[in-house]
C-alpha positions as CSV (number, residue, x, y, z in Angstrom):
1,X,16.9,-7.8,-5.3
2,X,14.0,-9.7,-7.0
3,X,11.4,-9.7,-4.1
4,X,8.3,-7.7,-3.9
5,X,9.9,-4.7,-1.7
6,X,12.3,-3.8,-3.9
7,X,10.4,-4.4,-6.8
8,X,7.6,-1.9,-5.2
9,X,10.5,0.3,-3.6
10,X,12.3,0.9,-7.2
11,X,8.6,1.4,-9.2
12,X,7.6,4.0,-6.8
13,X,10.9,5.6,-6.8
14,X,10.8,5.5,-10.9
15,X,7.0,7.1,-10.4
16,X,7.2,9.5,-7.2
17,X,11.0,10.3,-7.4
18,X,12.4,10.3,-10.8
19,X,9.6,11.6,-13.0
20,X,8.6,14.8,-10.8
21,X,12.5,15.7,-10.6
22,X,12.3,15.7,-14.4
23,X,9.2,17.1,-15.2
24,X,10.0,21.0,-14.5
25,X,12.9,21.0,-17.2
26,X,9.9,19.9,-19.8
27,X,6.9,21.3,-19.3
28,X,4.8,19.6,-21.8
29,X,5.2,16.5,-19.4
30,X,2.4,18.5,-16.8
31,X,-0.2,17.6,-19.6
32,X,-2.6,14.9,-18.6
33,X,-4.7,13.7,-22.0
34,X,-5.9,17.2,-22.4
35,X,-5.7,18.5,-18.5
36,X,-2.7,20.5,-17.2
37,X,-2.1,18.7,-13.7
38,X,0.6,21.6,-12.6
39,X,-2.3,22.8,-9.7
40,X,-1.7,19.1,-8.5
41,X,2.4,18.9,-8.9
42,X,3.2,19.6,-5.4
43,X,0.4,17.4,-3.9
44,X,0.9,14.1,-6.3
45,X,4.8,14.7,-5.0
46,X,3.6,14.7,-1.1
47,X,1.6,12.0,-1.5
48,X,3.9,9.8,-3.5
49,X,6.2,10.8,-0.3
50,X,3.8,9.8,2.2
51,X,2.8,6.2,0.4
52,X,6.4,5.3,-0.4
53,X,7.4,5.9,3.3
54,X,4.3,4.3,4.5
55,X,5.2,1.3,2.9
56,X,9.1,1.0,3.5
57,X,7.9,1.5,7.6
58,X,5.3,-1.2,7.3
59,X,8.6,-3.4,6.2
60,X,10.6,-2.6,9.1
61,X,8.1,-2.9,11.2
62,X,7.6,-6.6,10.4
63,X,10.8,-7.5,9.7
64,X,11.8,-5.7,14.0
65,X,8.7,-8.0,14.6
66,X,10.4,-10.9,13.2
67,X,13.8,-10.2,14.8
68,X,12.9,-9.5,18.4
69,X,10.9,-13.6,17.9
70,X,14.2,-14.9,16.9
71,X,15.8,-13.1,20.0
72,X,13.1,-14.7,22.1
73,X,14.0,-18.1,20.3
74,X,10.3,-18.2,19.0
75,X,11.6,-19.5,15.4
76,X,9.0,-22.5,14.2
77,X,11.2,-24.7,11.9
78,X,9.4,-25.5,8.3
79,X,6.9,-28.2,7.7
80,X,9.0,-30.9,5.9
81,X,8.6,-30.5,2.0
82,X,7.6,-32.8,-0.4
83,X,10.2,-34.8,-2.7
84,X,9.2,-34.0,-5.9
85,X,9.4,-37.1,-8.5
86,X,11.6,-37.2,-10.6
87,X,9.5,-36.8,-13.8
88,X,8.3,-33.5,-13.3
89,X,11.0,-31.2,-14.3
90,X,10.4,-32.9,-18.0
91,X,6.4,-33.2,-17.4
92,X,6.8,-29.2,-16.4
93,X,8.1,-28.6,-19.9
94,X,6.1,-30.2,-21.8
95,X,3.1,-29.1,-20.3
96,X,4.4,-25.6,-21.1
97,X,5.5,-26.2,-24.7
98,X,1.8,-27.5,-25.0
99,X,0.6,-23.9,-23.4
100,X,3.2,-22.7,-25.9
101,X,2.1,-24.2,-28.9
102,X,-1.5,-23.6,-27.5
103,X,-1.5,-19.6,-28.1
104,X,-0.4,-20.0,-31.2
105,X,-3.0,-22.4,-32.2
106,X,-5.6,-20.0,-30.7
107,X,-4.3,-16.9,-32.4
108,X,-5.0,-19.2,-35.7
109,X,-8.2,-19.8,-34.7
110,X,-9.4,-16.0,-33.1
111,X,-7.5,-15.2,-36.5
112,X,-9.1,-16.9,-39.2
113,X,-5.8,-18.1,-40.5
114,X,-2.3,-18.5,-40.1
115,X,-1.9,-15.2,-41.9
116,X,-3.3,-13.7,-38.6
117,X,0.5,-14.7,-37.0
118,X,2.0,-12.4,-39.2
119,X,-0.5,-9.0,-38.8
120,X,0.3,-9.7,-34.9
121,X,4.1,-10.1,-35.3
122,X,3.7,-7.1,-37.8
123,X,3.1,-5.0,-34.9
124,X,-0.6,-3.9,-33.2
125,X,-2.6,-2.7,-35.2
126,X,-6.5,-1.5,-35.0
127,X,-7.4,-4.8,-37.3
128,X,-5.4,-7.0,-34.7
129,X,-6.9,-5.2,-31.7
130,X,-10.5,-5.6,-33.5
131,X,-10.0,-9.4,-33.7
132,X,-8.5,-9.3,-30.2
133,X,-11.3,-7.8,-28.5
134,X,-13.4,-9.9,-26.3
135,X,-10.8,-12.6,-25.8
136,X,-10.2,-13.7,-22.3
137,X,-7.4,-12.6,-20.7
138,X,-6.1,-16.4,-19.8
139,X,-5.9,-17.3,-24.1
140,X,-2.7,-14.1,-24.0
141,X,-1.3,-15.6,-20.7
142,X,-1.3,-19.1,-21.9
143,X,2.8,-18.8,-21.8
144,X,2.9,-16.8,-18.9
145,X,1.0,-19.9,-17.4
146,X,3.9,-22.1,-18.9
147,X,6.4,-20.1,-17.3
148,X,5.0,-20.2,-13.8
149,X,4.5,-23.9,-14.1
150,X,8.3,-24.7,-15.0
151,X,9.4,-22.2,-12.7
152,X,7.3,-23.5,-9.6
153,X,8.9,-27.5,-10.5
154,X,12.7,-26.1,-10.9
155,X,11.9,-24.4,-7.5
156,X,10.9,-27.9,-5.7
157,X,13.2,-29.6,-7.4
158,X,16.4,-27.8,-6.6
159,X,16.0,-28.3,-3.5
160,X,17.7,-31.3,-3.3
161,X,19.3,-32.0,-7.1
162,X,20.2,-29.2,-9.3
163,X,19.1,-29.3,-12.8
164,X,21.1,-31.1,-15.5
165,X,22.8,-28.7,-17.9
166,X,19.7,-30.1,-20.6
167,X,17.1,-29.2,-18.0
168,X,18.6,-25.7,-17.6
169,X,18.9,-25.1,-21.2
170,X,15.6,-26.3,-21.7
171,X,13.9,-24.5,-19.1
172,X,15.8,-21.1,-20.2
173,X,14.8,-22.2,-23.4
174,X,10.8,-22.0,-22.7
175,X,11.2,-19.1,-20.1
176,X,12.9,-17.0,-23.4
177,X,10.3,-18.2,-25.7
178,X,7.6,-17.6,-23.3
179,X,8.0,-13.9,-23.9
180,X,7.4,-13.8,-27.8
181,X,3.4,-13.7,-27.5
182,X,3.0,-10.9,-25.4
183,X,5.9,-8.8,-27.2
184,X,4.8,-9.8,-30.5
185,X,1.4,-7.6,-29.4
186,X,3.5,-5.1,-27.6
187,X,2.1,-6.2,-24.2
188,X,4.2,-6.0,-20.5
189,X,1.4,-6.9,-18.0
190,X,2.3,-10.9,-19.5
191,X,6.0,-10.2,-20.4
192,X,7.3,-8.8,-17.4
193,X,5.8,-11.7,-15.1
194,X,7.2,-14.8,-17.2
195,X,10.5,-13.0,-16.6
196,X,10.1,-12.7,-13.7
197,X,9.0,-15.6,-12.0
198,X,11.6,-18.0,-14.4
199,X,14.5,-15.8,-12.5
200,X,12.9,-16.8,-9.2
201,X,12.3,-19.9,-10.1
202,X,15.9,-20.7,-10.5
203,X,16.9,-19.0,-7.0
204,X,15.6,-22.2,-4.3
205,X,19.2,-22.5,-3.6
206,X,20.5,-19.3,-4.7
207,X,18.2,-16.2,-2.8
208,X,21.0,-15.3,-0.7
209,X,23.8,-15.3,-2.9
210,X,25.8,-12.4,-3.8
211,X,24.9,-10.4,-7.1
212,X,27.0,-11.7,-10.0
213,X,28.4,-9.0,-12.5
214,X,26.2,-11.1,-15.1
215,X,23.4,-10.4,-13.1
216,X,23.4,-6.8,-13.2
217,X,24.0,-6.5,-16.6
218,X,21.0,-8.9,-17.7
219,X,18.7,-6.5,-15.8
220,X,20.1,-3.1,-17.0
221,X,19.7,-4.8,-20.6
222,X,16.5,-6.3,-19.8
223,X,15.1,-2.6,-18.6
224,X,15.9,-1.0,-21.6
225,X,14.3,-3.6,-23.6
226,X,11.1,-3.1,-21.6
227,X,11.8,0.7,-21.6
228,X,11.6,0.7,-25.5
229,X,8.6,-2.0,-26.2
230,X,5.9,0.6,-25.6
231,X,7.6,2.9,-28.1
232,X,7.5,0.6,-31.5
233,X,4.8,-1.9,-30.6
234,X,2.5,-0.3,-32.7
235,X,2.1,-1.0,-36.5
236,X,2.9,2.7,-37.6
237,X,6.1,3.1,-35.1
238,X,7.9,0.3,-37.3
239,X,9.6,1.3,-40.4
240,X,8.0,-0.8,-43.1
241,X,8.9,-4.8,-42.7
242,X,10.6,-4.0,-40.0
243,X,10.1,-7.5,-36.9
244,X,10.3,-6.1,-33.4
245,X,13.5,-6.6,-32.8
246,X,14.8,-4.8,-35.7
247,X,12.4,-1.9,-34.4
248,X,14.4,-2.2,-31.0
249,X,17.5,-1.6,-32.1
250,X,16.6,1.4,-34.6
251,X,14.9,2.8,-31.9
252,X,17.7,2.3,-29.7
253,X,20.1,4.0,-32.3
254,X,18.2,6.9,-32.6
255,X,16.8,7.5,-28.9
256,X,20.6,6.8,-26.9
257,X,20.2,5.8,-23.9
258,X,19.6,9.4,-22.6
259,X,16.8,9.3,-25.1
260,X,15.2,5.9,-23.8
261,X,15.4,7.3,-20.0
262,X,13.6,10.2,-20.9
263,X,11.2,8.1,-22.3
264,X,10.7,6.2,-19.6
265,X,10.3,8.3,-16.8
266,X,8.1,11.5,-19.1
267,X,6.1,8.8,-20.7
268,X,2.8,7.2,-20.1
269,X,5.6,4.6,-18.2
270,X,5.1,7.0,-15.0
271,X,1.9,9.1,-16.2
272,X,0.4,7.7,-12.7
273,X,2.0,10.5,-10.9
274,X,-0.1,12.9,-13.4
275,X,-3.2,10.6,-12.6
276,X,-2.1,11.3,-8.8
277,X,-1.9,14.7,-9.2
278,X,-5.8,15.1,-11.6
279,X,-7.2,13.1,-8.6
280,X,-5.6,15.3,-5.9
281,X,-7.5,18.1,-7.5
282,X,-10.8,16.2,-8.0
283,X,-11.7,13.6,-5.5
284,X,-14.1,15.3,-2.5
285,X,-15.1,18.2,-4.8
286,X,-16.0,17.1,-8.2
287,X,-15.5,13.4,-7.9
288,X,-16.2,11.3,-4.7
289,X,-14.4,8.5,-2.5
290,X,-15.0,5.2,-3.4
291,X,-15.5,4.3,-0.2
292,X,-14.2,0.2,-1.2
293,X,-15.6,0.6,-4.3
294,X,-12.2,0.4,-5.7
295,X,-10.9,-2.0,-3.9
296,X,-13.2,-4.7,-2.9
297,X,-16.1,-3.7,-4.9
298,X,-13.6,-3.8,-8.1
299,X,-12.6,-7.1,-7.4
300,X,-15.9,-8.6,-6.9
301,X,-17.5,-6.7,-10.0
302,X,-14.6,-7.7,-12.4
303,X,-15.6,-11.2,-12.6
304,X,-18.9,-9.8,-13.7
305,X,-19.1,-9.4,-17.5
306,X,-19.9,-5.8,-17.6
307,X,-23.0,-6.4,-19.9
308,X,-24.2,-8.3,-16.5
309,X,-23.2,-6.6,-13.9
310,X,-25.9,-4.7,-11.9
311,X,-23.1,-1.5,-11.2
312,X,-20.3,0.4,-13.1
313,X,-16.9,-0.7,-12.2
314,X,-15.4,2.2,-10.4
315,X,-12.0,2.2,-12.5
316,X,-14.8,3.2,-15.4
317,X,-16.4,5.5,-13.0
318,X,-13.4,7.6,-12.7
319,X,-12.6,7.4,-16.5
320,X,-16.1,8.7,-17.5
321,X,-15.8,11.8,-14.8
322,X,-12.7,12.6,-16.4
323,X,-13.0,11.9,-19.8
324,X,-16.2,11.0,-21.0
325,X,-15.1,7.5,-21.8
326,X,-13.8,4.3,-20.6
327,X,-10.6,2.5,-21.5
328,X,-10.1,1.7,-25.0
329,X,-7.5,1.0,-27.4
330,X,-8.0,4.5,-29.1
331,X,-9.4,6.5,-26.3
332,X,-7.9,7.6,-22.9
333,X,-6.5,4.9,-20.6
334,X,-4.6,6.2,-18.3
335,X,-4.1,3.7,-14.5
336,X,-3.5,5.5,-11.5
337,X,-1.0,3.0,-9.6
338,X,-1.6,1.3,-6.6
339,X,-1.0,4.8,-4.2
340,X,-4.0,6.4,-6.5
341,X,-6.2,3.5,-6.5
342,X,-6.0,3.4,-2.4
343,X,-6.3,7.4,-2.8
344,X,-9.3,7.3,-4.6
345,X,-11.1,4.7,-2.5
346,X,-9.8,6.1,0.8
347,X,-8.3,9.5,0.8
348,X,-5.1,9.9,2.6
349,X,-6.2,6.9,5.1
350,X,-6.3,4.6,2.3
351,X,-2.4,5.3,0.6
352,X,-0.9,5.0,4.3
353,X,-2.6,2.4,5.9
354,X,-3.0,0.2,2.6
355,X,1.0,0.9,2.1
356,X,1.2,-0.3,5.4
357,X,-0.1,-3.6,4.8
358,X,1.5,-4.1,1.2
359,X,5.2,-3.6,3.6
360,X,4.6,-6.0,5.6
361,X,3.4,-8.4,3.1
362,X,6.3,-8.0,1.3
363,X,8.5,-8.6,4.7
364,X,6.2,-11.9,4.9
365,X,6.7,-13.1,1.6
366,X,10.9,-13.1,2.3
367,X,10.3,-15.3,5.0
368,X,8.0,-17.7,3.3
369,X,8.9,-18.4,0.0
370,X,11.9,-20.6,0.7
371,X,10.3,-22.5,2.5
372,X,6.6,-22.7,0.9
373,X,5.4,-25.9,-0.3
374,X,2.7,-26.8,-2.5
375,X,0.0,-24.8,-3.8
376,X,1.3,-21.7,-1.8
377,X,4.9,-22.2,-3.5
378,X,2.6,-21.4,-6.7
379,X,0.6,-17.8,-5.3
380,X,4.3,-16.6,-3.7
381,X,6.2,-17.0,-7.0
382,X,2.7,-15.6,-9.2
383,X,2.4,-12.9,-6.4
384,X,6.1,-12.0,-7.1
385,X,5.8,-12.0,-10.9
386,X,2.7,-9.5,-10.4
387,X,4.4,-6.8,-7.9
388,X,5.5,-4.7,-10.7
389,X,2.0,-4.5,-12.7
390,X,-0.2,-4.1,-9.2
391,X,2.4,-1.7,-8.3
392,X,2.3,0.5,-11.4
393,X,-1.0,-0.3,-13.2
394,X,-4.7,-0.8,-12.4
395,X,-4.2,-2.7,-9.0
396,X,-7.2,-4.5,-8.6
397,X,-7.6,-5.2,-12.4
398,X,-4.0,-7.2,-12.3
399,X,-5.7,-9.5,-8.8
400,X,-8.1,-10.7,-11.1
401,X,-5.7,-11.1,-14.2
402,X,-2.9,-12.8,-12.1
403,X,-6.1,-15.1,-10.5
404,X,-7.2,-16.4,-13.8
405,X,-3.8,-17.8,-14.2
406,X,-3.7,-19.0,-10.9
407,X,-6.6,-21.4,-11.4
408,X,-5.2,-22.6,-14.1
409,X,-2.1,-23.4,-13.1
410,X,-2.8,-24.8,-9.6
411,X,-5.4,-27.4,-12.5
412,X,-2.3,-28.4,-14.3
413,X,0.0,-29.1,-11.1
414,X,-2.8,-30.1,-9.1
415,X,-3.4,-33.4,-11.4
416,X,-0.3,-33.7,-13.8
417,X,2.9,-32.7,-11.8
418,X,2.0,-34.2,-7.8
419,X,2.4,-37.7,-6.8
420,X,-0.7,-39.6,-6.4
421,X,-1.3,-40.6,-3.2
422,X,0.5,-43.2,-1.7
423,X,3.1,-42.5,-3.9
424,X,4.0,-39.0,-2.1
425,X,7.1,-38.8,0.3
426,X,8.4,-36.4,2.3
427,X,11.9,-35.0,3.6
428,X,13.6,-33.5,6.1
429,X,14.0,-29.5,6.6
430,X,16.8,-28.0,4.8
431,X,20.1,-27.6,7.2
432,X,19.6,-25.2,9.0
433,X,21.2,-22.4,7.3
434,X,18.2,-22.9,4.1
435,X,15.4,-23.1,7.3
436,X,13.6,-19.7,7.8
437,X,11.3,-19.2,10.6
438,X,7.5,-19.5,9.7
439,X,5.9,-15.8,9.1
C-alpha cells in the first residue's frame, strides 16, 4: 500500500478522477488564477484517462514480464547483504537529532535571533518568507535528511534483529519530530517524505503483512492532517495566538469532514487538472512543446543559479506565457503534475510513453527494495518518499530537491554508519520466502 504504484495510482485518481467528478456541481472551481479552463474540461479529463492507464499497463506489463521469468525458473537469488554493526541504529539517531538540532540552529542564525522560532511557528508570513528567500533547499530538509538516515539503518538492521522497544520509541520519536520544521512553515514537499520513508523504513520484515486496523486508521488521520495544513499555514488563517495545531482542530470543527474533502479535491490540492486543461488549450498554438526542455533540459538547468544560467528554465517559461510572472510567494504558482510536465514537453507521446516507464519503474522498485543493499537501499526508500511530490507537483523540480538530500545523506552513511574495511561482514540471503528475484 505504501509503494510508489499506489502512491501514483491514488494521486492521479485524487487529480484525474475525483476533482473533475466534482467540479460541475461548483462552477467557480473551472477558474484557473484568472482563466476559465471549461474549453479544456473534457480534454484535461481524457488525458488524465489516457496517462493514468498508460501507467497502470506499463505495471503489468513488467510485473507479466517478471512472472513468465519465474515460470522459466530464471529467478537470480540476492547478493548477500551486509551485517550492519551493531552501533548504528544509535549512531543513526544521533546523527539525526544533530540534523534536528541543526535546523533549528540555522533558522537562529538566517533569523537574527531566537525570536525568529516563534514568527515561523506563528505561521508564514511575508517577513518569514522574506528572510527565507534564497536559502537552500537542503537547510529546510535537514530533518527530512534525519529521517531517511534512521529509516535506511532500521531497514538493514531488521533484517536479522528487531529493534528494542527503546530503539523503536526512539526512532518514532525522531521520525514524529522530524515533521515540526516543515509544518511549522506550512510546507508538504519535506513533511510528506519523512513520513513516508520512517513507515518504510520499519517494513524490512513486514512489506507483506496484512493491513492492521491501526494501520488504516493512521493514514485516514494522517490525510486529513495533510488535507488541512495548506488551509491555516499562513499567519492570517490563524486566529490570533493560535500554534498550528490548535489551528487544526478549529479548522477541523468548522470545515467537517465533508468540508475538508471538498477542500482537498476543489483546491489548489488538485488545481493540476486545471493546469492540464490551460495547457490543452495552449500548447501548439500559442505556446510550444518543449521538446526535452522540460525534462532533461529542467534538470540540467536547475542546478544552475538562475542569475547564471545562459537559458530560462522552462517551468518559468510556461509561467511567464501564462501569467506574466514566475513563481513566487505572492504571485501565481501553480505545478502542472507529472502527466502535464510530460504533456508540455511531449504532447500526447510524452504522457503515454513517460507513464509507461514510471509503471514499470514502480513494478521494479517492488522487487528491489527488499532486497537492496547499500547506497541503493538509500535512492529506493528516498525515491519512495518522493512519489507523491513528483507525482503531484513540479516533477523535475522535486529530482533535484530529493538529489540534494541524497548527497547528503549517502556523506553521512557513507563515513559514519558503514564498517571500515576489514571490519565489514557479510550474510547469507534471507530464507527463501524474504528472497525476491533480482529486477
Amino acid at each position: 500500500m505504501l509503494s510508489p504504484f499506489v502512491l501514483v495510482l491514488l494521486t492521479l485518481l485524487s487529480i484525474f478522477g475525483i476533482r473533475p467528478l466534482l467540479m460541475p456541481a461548483q462552477p467557480e472551481s473551472f477558474n484557473f488564477y484568472g482563466y476559465n479552463t471549461t474549453a479544456g474540461f473534457e480534454a484535461a479529463a481524457l488525458m488524465g484517462f489516457v496517462g493514468t492507464l498508460s501507467f497502470v499497463m506499463g505495471y503489468a506489463f513488467r510485473r507479466l514480464t517478471l512472472s513468465r521469468r519465474r515460470a522459466a525458473g530464471m529467478i537470480e537469488l540476492a547478493s548477500p547483504w551486509e551485517i550492519p554493526p551493531e552501533w548504528a541504529p544509535g549512531r543513526s539517531m544521533r546523527i539525526a537529532w544533530g540534523l534536528f538540532g541543526g535546523w533549528f540552529l540555522m533558522m537562529i542564525v538566517i533569523g537574527g535571533g531566537v525570536g525568529f522560532l516563534a514568527e515561523i511557528f506563528g505561521g508564514r508570513s511575508p517577513e518569514v518568507m522574506a528572510n527565507l528567500a534564497g536559502v537552500p533547499a537542503v537547510v529546510s530538509a535537514l530533518p527530512v535528511i534525519g529521517c531517511l538516515t534512521i529509516a535506511v539503518v532500521r531497514f538493514r538492521h531488521e533484517r536479522y534483529l528487531r529493534y528494542s522497544s527503546v530503539q523503536n520509541f526512539s526512532y518514532w520519536l525522531i521520525a514524529a519530530l522530524s515533521v515540526v520544521p516543515p509544518s511549522a512553515i506550512g510546507t508538504r514537499r519535506f513533511l510528506i517524505p519523512s513520513l513516508l520513508m520512517a513507515v518504510l523504513g520499519a517494513l524490512a520484515n513486514s512489506w507483506h503483512s496484512r493491513i492492521k486496523p491501526s494501520w488504516v486508521i493512521g493514514g485516514v488521520v494522517g490525510f486529513f492532517a495533510l488535507a488541512i495544513v495548506p488551509f491555516i499555514r499562513s499567519s492570517g488563517s490563524r486566529a490570533p495566538g493560535t500554534d498550528l495545531l490548535g489551528a487544526m482542530r478549529a479548522y477541523f470543527g468548522e470545515q467537517g469532514v465533508g468540508g475538508i474533502l471538498d477542500g482537498f479535491f476543489l483546491s489548489y490540492d488538485t488545481e493540476m487538472f486545471n493546469y492540464v486543461s490551460y495547457l490543452s488549450q495552449s500548447m501548439g498554438t500559442r505556446i510550444e512543446f518543449g521538446f526535452g526542455r522540460g525534462t532533461v533540459g529542467e534538470v540540467l538547468a536547475l542546478p544552475i543559479p538562475a542569475a547564471l544560467s545562459p537559458f530560462e528554465r522552462w517551468n518559468d517559461v510556461l509561467l511567464l506565457q501564462m501569467f506574466g510572472t514566475v513563481c513566487d510567494y505572492q504571485q501565481a504558482c501553480p505545478v502542472p503534475s507529472i502527466i502535464g510536465v510530460l504533456y508540455s514537453d511531449f504532447a500526447w507521446a510524452g504522457v503515454i510513453g513517460g507513464m509507461v516507464l514510471l509503471g514499470i519503474w514502480s513494478a521494479r522498485f517492488e522487487g528491489s527494495l527488499i532486497t537492496a543493499t547499500g547506497t541503493r537501499l538509500g535512492a529506493l526508500l528516498l525515491a519512495a518518499g518522493w512519489t507523491i511530490l513528483f507525482t503531484r507537483g513540479n516533477s523535475m523540480a522535486q529530482v533535484w530537491l530529493a538529489f540534494q538530500v541524497f548527497v547528503v545523506w549517502w556523506v553521512l552513511d557513507r563515513f559514519l554508519l558503514r564498517p571500515t574495511r576489514g571490519a565489514s561482514a557479510t550474510h547469507e540471503p534471507a530464507p527463501p520466502n524474504r528472497t525476491q528475484s533480482r529486477v
